[in-house]
N, C-alpha and C positions, 0 to 999 in steps of 0.2 A: 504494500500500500504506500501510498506515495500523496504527503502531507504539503499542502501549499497556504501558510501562514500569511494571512494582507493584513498589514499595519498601516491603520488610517492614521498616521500622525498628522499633527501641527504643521514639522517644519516639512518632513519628508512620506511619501506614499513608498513602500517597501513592502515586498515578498520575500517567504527567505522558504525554499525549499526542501522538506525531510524526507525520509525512510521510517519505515514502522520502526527503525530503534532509535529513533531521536538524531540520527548522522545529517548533518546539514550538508546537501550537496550541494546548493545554488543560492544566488542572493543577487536581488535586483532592487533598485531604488532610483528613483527619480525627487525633484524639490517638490514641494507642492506649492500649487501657482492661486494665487491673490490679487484683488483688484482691490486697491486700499483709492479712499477717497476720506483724506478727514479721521474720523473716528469711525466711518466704516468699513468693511474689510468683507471682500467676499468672494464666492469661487465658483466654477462649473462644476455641475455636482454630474452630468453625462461627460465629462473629461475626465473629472475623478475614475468614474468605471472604464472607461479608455483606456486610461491609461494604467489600471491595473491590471486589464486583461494582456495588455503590451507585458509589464512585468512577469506573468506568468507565461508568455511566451516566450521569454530572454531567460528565464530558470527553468524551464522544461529544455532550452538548447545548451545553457551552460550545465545544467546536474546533468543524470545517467535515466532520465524518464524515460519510462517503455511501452510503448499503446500496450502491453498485455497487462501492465498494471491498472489496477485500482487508483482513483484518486478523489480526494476529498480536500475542500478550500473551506478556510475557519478563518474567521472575522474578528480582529484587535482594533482597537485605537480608541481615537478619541469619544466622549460621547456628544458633548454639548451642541457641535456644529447644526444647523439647522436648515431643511428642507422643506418647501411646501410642493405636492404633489397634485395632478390630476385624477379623474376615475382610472387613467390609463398609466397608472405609475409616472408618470410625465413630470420631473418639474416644470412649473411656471413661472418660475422666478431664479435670479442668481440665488444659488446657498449665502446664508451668513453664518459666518463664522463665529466660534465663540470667543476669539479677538478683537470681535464687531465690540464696540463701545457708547455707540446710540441712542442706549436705551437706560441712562442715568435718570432722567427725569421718570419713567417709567420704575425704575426699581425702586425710588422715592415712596412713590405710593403704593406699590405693592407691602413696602411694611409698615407703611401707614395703615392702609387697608385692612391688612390680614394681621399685622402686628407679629414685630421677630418671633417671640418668644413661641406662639400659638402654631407660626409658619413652622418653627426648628422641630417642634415635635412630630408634626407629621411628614416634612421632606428631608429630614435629617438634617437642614444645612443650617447651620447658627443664622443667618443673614441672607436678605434678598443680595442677590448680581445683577449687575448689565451683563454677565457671561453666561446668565442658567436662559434657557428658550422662553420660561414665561413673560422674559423682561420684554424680549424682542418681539413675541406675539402681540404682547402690549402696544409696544411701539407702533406694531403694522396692521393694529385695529383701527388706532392714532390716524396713522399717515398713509396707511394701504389698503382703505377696507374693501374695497373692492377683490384688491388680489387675497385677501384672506377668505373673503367670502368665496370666490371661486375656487378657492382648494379644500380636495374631497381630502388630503391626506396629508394631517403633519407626521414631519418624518426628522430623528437624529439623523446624521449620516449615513452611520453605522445599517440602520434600518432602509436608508433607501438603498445602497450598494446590496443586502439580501434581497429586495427587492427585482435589483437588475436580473441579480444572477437565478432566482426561483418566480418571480413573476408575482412571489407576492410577498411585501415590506411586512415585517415584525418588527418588534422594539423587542431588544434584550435584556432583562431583568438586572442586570448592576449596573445599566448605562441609566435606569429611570432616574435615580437618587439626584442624577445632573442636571435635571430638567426644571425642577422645582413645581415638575406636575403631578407629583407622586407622591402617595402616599405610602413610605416605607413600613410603618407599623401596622398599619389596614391593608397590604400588599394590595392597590388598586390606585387607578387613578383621581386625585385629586378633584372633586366634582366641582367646589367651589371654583378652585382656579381655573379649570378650564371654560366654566361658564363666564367668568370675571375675563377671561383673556377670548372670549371667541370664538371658540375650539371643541365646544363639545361633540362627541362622537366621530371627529376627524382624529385622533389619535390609535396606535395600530394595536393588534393584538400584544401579549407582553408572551415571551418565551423564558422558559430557565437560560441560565448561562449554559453554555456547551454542551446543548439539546441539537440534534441530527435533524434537519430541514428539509430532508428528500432530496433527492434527484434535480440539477439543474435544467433551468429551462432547454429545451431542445433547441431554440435557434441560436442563444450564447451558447450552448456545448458545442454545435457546428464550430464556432470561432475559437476553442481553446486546443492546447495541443493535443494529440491523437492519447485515448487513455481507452481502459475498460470501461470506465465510467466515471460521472463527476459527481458528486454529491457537497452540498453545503452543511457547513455545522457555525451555529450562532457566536461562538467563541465566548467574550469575554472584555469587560473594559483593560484600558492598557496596562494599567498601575495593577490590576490585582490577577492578569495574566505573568507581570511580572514576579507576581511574587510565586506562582506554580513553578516558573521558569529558573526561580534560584532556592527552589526549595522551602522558602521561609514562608506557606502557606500554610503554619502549625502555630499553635499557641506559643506565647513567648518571645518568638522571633520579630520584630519591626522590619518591613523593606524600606529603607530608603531610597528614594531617588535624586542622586544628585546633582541632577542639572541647572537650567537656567531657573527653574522655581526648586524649592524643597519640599519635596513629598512623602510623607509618613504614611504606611499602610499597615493596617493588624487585624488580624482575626482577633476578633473579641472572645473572653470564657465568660459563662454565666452571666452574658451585658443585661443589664436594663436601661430605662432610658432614666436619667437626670436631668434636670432641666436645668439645671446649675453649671453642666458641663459641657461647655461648647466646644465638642468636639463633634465632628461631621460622621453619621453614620449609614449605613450601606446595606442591602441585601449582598451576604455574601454567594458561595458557589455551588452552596447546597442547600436545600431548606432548611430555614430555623437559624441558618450562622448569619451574623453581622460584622462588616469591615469595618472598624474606625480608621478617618481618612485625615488628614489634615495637609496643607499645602500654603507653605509661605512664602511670597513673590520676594524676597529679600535672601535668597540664595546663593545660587550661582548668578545670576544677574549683579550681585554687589560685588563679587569677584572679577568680573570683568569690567565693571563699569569702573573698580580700580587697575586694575591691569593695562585699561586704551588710555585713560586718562592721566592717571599716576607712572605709571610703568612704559609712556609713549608701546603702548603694543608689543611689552616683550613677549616673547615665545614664552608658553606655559614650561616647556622644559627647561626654559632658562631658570625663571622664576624657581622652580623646585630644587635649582640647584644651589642658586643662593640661599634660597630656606634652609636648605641642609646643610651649610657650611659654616653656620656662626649659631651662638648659644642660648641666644634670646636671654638674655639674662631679665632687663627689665623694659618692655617694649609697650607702647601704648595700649589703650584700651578703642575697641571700637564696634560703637552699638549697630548695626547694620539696617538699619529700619528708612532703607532709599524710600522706598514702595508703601509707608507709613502703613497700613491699617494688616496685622500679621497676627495668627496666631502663636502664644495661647493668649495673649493680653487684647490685644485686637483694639490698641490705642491709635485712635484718628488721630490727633495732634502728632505722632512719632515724627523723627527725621531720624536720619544717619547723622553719626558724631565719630570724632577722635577724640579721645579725653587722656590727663596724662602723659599730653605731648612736649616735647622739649628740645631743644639743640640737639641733644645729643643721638636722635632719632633721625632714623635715613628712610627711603621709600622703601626698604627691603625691609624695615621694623614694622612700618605702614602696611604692606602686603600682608603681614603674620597677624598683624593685628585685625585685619578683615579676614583671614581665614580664621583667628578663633570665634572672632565675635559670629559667625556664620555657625559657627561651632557653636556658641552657646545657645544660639538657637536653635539650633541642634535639640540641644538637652531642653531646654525649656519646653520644648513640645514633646520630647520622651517620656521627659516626666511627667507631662497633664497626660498624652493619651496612653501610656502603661502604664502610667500608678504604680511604679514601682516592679510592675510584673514581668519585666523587659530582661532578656537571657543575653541575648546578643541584638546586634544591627546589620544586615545585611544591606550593603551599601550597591547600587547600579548606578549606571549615568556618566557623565562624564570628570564629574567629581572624585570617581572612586578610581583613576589613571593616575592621583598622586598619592603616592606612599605618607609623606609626609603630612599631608593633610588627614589620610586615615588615618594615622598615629592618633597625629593630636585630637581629631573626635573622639578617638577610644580612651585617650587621658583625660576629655573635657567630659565625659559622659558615662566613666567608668563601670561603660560593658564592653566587650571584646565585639569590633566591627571586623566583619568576613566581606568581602570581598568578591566576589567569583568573576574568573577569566572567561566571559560570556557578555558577547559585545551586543548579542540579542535575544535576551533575556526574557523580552514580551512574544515573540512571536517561538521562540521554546516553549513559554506555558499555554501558550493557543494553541500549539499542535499537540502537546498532551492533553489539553483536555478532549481535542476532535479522538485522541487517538484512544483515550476512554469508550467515548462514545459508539465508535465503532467497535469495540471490543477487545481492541487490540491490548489494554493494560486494563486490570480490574481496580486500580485507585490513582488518584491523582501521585499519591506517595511513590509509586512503583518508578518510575520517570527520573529519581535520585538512581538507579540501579542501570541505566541506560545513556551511555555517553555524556554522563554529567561533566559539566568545567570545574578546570581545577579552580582552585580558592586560596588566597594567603588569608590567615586571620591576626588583626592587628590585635593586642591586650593591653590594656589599662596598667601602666604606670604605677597609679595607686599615689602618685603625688600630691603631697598637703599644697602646696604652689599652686596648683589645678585648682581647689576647691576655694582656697581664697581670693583668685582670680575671678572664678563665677560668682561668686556674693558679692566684689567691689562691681561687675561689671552688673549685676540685677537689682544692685543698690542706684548707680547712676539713671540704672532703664525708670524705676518707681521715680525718684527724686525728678526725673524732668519731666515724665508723660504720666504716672498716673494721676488723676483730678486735674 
């Protein structure tokens, strides 16, 4: 059998090719393309499929695929992006994006309207977005109602791409929590907001994660490479694909994601809901499990944004080397809050600071001090959504290529951060779970025993230095932004 994993990413549209033992034979990607105007941002959602069927034509020629094989295509990525459809699957409109930023006056009143507190219980998210769809539906009641009116079918992305390829769009069960249409604890959709937003009964049926969809439509199977056959499986949102894909989809383990945002994933033990606790939560993979999620836009974006500006653009491998050539004896402090409004504090007034700074400080002090203080965010959200209950961190992304920075997470955070040498990590746990599905592995667990990536794990110091580091640096965060 022969597994063809599509990651509907942000920056990039990718397939990456397997075998029933997890052997990645092929890997295709292209950017994905944006018409930005302003604060909005949007895309062809029939290019989108174009150009993922091209992808899967370029890894059926670069792997070892065989018309005598089996094959089955499973569905990663994003969820938020947004489609409106015809009776005939058809959009009618460019896609927006959930980069589209439009729809601020709209998210205003949706928690006006519904009020945080009342919204977080049922769609799991602390706070309305201009990024979740209800904001945008809002918006195109607003300023489009026409073209809302004429769509038989709102659709995430994720939902209209299964569309193409079986001829009829579902919504996948851990892409709903993104919507702010759903009702996670009632497993249904949200009746109030879709009637407030214009939408009722245009929303699609809802599927488990990594449920078997049947047989692709007959005239796309004409267009994909020569197989036994093609069948579709619903897969999985990207963040908790990832975490099948390095294993940390058990109790205890946190995936991080370390790129341009910072993203915390965890299967919840025994969750209930608190209302006290703003942390984001999720239909997990199976019935009855819940992912707490959190993601703070002051990540990897404050690492770069001092790297081009501080650092004139040195090469990350420069930078790692000078990190690792001097002792940091006593190096400023630096709160990392570019992107102001972050979990767990989620203080509007924040900014980014250096504090503690002095002559005797160089940009290479400056740099460490934004890797910790990234760092201490780090932990500050470890500690709100594990409570303590946290074994290790399994770190992805492109964060997780410096040594040096894992270290000193695992000294600012003291648990041992793993690592694993798996550059695609999301479209591994999508073909395991297609590969479930079909019956090829009877548990998601089994998939550790199948061409798993090797792993370095960094371990905790246990440094007194570390821990009074993080109290001056959570003392300054309280003393300027809380009240």
């Amino acid at each position: 059998m022969l597994v063809y994993a599509v990651d509907l990413g942000t920056t990039n549209l990718k397939v990456v090719l397997y075998d029933d033992r997890l052997r990645r034979l092929a890997i295709a990607s292209v950017p994905a393309l944006y018409t930005r105007l302003g604060a909005r941002v949007e895309f062809d959602p029939d290019s989108v499929f174009e150009r993922v069927l091209g992808l899967i034509a370029r890894c059926a020629a670069d792997g070892t695929a065989r018309a005598s094989q089996e094959a089955v295509i499973v569905i990663t990525g994003q969820a938020e992006s947004l489609v409106l459809a015809d009776d005939n699957g058809t959009a009618i409109r460019p896609g927006i994006s959930w980069l589209d930023d439009r729809a601020t006056a709209e998210t205003v009143e949706l928690g006006e309207r519904f009020g945080a507190d009342e919204a977080f219980s049922i769609t799991g998210e602390p706070f309305a977005s201009s990024t979740w769809p209800a904001a945008k539906l809002r918006w195109l009641r607003r300023h489009e109602p026409e073209t809302l009116e004429a769509a038989r079918s709102v659709l995430m992305i994720k939902d209209y791409l299964i569309g193409c390829f079986t001829g009829t769009a579902v919504g996948e069960l851990t892409t709903r929590g993104f919507t702010y249409l759903w009702d996670v604890q009632g497993g249904g959709y949200w009746t109030e907001m879709l009637e407030h937003c214009g939408v009722s009964g245009k929303l699609p049926e809802v599927v488990p994660a990594g449920v078997d969809l049947g047989l692709v439509a007959s005239g796309v199977a004409e267009r994909l490479p020569k197989a036994q056959g093609y069948r579709i499986n619903a897969g999985a949102l990207d963040h908790f694909c990832a975490m099948v894909g390095t294993g940390s989809y058990v109790s205890g383990k946190v995936s991080e994601s370390a790129g341009t945002v910072l993203s915390l994933s965890m299967l919840a033990q025994d969750w209930e809901f608190d209302p006290n606790r703003k942390v984001s939560f999720h239909p997990g993979l199976h019935d009855g499990e819940i992912i707490l999620f959190n993601g703070a836009d002051s990540g990897g974006s404050a690492l770069e944004w001092f790297r081009i500006h501080g650092l004139g653009a040195m090469p990350y491998a420069d930078l790692e080397a000078e990190l690792g050539s001097r002792e940091h004896t006593e190096p400023p402090l630096f709160l990392p809050y570019l992107t102001g409004i972050n979990p767990p504090d989620f203080f509007p007034h924040a900014k980014g600071a250096f504090l503690e700074l002095d002559l005797s400080h160089d940009r290479i002090d400056m740099a460490y001090a934004v890797e910790e203080g990234i760092g201490h965010l780090l932990r500050r959200n470890l500690d709100y959504i594990a409570a303590g209950a946290v074994r290790e961190v399994v770190s992805t992304g492109g964060g997780g290529a410096s040594p040096f920075w894992n270290q000193l997470k695992a000294d600012i955070c003291g648990v041992d951060v793993l690592v694993p040498e798996e550059l695609e990590a999301t479209c591994r746990g999508a073909a395991v779970l297609a590969l479930v599905a079909a019956g090829q592995l009877n548990h998601l667990e089994d998939a550790t025993q199948l061409n798993a990536p090797a792993s370095k794990r960094y371990r905790p110091s246990g440094s007194k230095k570390r821990q009074e580091r993080y109290e001056r640096f959570e003392n300054y965060l309280n003393r300027l932004f809380r009240g």
